[in-house]
ZAMARGU-4260 file (C-alpha; in steps of 0.2 Angstrom, whole numbers, plus 5000, padded with zeros to 4 digits):
<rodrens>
0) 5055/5075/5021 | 5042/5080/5038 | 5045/5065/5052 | 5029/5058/5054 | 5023/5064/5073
5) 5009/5056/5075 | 5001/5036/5073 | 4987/5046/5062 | 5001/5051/5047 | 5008/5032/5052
10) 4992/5026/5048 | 4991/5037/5030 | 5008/5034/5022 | 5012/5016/5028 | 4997/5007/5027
15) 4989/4996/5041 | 4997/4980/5048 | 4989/4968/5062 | 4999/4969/5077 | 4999/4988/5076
20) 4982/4986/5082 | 4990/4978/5099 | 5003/4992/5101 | 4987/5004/5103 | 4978/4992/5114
25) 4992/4991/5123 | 4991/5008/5134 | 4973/5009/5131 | 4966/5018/5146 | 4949/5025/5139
30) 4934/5021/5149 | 4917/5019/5138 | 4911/5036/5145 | 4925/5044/5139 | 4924/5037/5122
35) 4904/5040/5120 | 4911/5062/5126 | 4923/5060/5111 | 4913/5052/5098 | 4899/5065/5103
40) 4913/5079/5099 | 4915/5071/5083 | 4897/5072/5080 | 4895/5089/5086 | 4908/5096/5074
45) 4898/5092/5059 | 4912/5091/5048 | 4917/5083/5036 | 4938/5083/5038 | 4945/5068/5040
50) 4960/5072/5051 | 4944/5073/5063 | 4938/5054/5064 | 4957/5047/5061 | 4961/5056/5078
55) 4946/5051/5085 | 4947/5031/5082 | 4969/5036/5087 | 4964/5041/5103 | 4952/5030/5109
60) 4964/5016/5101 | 4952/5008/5092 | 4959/5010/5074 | 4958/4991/5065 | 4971/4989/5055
65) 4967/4972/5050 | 4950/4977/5045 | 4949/4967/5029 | 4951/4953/5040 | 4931/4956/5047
70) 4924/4967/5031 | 4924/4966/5011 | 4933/4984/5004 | 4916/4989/4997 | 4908/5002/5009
75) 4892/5005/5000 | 4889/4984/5005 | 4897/4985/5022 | 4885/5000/5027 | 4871/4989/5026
80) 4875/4978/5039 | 4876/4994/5051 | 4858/4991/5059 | 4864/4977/5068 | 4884/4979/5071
85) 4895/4979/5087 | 4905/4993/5093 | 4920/4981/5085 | 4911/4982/5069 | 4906/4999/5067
90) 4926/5005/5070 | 4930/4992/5055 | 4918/5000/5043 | 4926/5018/5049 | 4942/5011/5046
95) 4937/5007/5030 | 4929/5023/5026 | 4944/5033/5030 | 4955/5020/5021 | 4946/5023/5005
100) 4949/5040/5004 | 4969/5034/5001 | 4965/5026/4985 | 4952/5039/4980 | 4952/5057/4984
105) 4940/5065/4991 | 4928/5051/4992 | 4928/5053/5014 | 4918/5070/5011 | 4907/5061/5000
110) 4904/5047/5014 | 4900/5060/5025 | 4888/5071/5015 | 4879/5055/5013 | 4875/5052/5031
115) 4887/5036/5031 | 4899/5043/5044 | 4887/5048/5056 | 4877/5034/5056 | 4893/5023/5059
120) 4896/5035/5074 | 4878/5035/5080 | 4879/5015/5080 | 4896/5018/5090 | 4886/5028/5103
125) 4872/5017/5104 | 4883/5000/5107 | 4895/5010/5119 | 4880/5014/5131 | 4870/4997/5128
130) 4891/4991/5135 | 4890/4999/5150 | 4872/4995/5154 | 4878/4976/5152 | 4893/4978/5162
135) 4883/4985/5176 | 4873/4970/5176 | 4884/4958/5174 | 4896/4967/5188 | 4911/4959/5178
140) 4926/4967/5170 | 4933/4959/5154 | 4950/4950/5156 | 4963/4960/5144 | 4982/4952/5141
145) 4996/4964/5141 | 5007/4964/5124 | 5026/4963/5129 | 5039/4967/5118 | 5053/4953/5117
150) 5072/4955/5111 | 5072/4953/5092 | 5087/4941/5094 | 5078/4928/5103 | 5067/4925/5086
155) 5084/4927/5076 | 5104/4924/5082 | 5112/4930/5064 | 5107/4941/5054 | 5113/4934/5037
160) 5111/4915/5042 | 5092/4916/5051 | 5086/4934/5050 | 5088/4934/5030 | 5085/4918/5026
165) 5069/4920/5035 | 5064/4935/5025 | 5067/4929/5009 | 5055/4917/5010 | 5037/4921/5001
170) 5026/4924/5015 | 5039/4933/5027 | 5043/4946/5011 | 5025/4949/5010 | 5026/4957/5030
175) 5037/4970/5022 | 5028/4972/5004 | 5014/4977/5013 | 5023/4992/5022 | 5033/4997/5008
180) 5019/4997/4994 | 5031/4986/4985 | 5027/4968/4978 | 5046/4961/4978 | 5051/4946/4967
185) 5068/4939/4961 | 5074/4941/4976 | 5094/4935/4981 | 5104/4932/4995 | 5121/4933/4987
190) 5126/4949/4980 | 5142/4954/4979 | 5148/4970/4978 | 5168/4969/4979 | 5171/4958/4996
195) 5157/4964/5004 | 5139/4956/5001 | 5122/4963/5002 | 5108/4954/5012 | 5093/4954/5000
200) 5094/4960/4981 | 5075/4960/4974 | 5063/4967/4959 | 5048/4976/4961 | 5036/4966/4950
205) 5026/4980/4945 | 5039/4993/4942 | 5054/4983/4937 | 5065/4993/4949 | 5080/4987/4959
210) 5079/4985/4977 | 5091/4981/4990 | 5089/4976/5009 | 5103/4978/5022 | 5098/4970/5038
215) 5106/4976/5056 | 5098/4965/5071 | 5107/4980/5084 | 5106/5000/5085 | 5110/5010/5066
220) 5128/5013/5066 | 5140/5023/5052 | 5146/5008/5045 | 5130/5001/5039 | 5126/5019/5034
225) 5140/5015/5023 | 5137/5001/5017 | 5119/5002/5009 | 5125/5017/4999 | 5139/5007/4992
230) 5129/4993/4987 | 5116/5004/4980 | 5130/5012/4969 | 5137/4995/4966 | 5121/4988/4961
235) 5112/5001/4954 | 5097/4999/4966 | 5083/5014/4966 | 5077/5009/4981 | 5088/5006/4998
240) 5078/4997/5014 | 5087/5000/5029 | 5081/4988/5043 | 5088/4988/5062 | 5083/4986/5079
245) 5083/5003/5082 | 5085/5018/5075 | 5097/5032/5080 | 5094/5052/5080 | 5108/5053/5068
250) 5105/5041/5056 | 5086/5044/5055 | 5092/5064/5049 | 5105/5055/5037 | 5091/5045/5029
255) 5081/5060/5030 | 5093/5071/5021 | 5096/5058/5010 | 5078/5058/5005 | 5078/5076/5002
260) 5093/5080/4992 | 5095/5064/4980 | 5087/5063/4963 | 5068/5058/4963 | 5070/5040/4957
265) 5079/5035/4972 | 5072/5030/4988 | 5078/5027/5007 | 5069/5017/5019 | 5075/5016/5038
270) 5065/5002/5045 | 5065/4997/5064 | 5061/4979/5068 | 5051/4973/5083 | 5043/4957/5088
275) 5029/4956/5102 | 5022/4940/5113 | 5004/4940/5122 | 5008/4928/5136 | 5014/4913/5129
280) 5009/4917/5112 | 5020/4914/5096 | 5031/4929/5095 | 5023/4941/5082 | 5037/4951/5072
285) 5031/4968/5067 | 5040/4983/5055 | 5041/5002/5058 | 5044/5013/5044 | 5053/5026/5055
290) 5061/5037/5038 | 5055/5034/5021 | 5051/5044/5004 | 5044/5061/5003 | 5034/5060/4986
295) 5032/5075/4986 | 5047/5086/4989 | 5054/5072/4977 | 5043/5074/4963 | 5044/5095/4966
300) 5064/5094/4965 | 5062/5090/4944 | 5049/5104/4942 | 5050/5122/4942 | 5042/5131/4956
305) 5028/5139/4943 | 5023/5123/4936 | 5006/5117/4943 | 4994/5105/4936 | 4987/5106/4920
310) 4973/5101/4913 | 4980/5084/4908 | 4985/5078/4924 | 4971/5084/4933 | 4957/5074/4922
315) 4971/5059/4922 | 4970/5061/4943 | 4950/5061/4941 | 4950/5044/4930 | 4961/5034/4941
320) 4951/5041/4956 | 4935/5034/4946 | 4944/5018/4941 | 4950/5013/4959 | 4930/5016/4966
325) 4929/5004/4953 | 4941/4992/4956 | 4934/4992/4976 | 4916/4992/4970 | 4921/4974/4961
330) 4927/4968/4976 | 4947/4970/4970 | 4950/4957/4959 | 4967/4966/4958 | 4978/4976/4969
335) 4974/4994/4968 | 4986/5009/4966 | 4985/5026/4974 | 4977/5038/4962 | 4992/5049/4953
340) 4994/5060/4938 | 5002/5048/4926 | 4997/5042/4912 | 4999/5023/4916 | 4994/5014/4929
345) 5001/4997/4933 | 4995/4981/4939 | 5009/4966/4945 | 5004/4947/4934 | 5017/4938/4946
350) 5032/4938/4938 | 5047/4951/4936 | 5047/4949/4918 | 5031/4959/4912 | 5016/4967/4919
355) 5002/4974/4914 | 4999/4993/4910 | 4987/5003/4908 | 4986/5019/4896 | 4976/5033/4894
360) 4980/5041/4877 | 4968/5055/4875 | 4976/5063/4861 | 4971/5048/4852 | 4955/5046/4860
365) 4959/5027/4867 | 4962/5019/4883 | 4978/5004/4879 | 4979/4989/4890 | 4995/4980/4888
370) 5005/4967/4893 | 5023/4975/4896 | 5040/4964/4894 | 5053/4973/4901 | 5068/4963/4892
375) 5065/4947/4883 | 5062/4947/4864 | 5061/4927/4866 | 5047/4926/4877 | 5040/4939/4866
380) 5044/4927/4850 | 5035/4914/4860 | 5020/4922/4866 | 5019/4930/4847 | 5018/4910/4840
385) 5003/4909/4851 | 4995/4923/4844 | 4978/4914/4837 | 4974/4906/4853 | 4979/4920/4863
390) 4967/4932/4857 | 4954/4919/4853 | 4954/4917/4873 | 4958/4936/4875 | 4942/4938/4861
395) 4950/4953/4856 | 4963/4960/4841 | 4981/4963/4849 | 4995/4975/4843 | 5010/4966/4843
400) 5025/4978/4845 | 5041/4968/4848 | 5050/4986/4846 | 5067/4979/4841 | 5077/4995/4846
405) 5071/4994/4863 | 5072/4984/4877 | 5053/4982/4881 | 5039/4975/4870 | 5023/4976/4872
410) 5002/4967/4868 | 4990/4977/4869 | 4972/4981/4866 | 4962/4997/4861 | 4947/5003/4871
415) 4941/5019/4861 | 4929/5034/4866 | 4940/5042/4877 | 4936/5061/4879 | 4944/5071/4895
420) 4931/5083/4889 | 4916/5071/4891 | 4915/5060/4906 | 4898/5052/4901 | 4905/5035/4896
425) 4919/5034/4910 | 4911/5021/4919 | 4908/5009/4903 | 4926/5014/4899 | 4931/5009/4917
430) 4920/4991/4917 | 4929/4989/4900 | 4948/4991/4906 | 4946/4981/4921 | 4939/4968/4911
435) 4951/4967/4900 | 4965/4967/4914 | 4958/4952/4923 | 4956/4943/4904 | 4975/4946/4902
440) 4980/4940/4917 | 4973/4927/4916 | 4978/4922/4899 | 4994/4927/4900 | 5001/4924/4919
445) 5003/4903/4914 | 5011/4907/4899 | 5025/4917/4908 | 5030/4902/4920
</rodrens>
């Protein structure tokens, strides 16, 4: 697994957190003049790489992490209120236009052969020297606190007893779904594994898939290293989060090898945990990926070096790519996935039990949207005596395969007309699939209470 170097790879594989932003504020030293040279650069590349424009907002330290906090995920809408944006503004909607391209590849190029990205930088240039002929006039400087970092133990004194039961809690697990692409659920404080007990046991909502949480308030040390694999042996777990406040050489290269040399459905995550205070501000906790997963090394191990990707999996990449520019376009009236080469693509209904799944079955020319029960026939029995209600609300005939030797069951619906060898009905397709997504949820995310 490559140790991400620099806050640009932080910024692609761990997503993008609020008080990040301050951490680059922090040491910011770049006067306006300065910034207008680099953007101008930027400009004077004419090229569309991306690496380009993350390094540029990275090294003026204007990256807005919380972006979504000051624009909608819809560039095409947000580019329309260009004419008259601030310099604050016009690094949101970059933001946003790199952070699309996460969920659909490619689309960044396309921003830029559009004009989008240069006008966003040209509207940068324009505030930028309108700033500093305002400044001259107002011969004031603005006033800038300085973020301090503050000893995690002042926020918690025990680790089990304040630091767990404090992330356990709903809103507090959400910090950490957030950097780990995970939606946890189910989770549990008391997990034993002979006479030693794991912090936090969880499920990933979407996936179904064991997590376990061992959390250190002081350096990484052997015996914890220990530990987490004992307890992900114990309990199974296919994902291991190790959080500490801080992270030794050794142990990172341990997680690291880990990583590299286990099977491709397990996962190690080495998490430093900081909090921060501006002044006399509430304490601000904040989490670091510093190790985590190397998709790909881990998804090369299963495959032979000659494999490449067939047709299949490449038309299967371009239809999600097409369905998240959906998804976005809509507003995301569900929580998008990064684009892969799977069949399926899932979306959580708020409960561990079942999910809903999306299938492209191009063999059979159909796309399937189901509802998926990992393992409970009776809430299957249930929802099955509802049967006439639920697709008079769903308006829709449903497939109901209990599957009685297996585990899972499954409802779903038929979309028909999929071809990968004509695209010209993709987008109906698309509108269709999501449609039918938000209808089941809907119906269905009561009923599983």
């Amino acid at each position: 697994m490559q140790r991400l170097k620099s806050r640009q790879e932080y910024i692609k594989y761990n997503g993008m957190g609020g008080i990040a932003a301050l951490l680059l504020k922090r040491d910011m030293k770049m006067t306006n003049d300065e910034k207008i040279k680099k953007i101008q650069s930027a400009l004077d590349s004419k090229s569309p790489r991306l690496e380009i424009y993350y390094n540029l907002l990275e090294d003026m330290g204007d990256t807005v992490y919380n972006y979504t906090d000051y624009v909608e995920q819809n560039v095409d809408k947000e580019i329309r209120r260009l004419y008259d944006a601030d310099y604050h503004m016009c690094c949101c909607i970059l933001t946003l236009i790199l952070r699309e391209d996460y969920f659909i590849n490619g689309k960044f190029e396309r921003r830029y052969r559009e004009g989008k990205v240069t006008a966003v930088l040209e509207r940068m240039l324009l505030t930028l020297k309108s700033d500093d002929e305002e400044c001259l006039k107002r011969g004031k400087k603005m006033k800038i606190s300085r973020l301090q970092e503050v000893d995690i133990r002042k926020l918690w004194k025990h680790e089990q007893y304040d630091f767990s039961a404090w992330l356990a809690e709903e809103e507090n697990i959400e910090l950490l779904n957030e950097k780990l692409g995970l939606t946890l659920v189910d989770i549990n404080t008391e997990a034993y594994v002979g006479a030693y007990r794991c912090d936090i046991v969880a499920v990933d909502e979407t996936t179904g898939t064991k997590v376990i949480i061992e959390n250190q308030l002081e350096n990484s040390n052997h015996d914890h290293l220990g530990k987490i694999i004992t307890y992900a042996s114990g309990l199974d777990a296919k994902v291991i989060v190790w959080i500490v406040k801080e992270a030794r050489d050794e142990h990172r290269s341990a997680i690291e090898w880990l990583n590299n040399n286990t099977v491709q459905d397990i996962n190690f995550f080495l998490i430093e945990l900081h909090a921060y205070q501006i002044g006399n501000s509430d304490y601000a906790p904040m989490f670091q990926i510093v190790e985590q997963p190397n998709d790909f090394i881990k998804e090369q191990k299963g495959k032979k070096s000659t494999d490449t990707m067939n047709k299949s999996q490449s038309e299967r990449l371009e239809f999600w790519n097409l369905f998240n520019e959906h998804v976005i376009n809509r507003g995301k009236p569900f929580p998008i996935r990064k684009a892969g080469t799977a069949h399926w693509y899932d979306v959580s209904i708020g409960t561990s039990e079942a999910k809903i799944s999306i299938a492209l079955v191009n063999k059979d020319s159909y796309i399937g949207v189901a509802l998926y029960i990992y393992n409970n026939k009776s809430l299957f029995d249930k929802l099955y005596e509802e049967r006439n209600d639920i697709q008079k609300e769903l308006k829709c005939e449903l497939e109901w395969l209990r599957l009685d030797n297996k585990k899972a069951s499954s409802i779903f619906c038929r979309i028909n007309g999929l071809d990968f060898d004509d695209h010209s009905n993709y987008d109906q397709l698309i509108e269709e699939a999501i449609d039918k997504v938000i209808a089941m949820r809907d119906v269905f995310k009561n009923r599983l209470k």
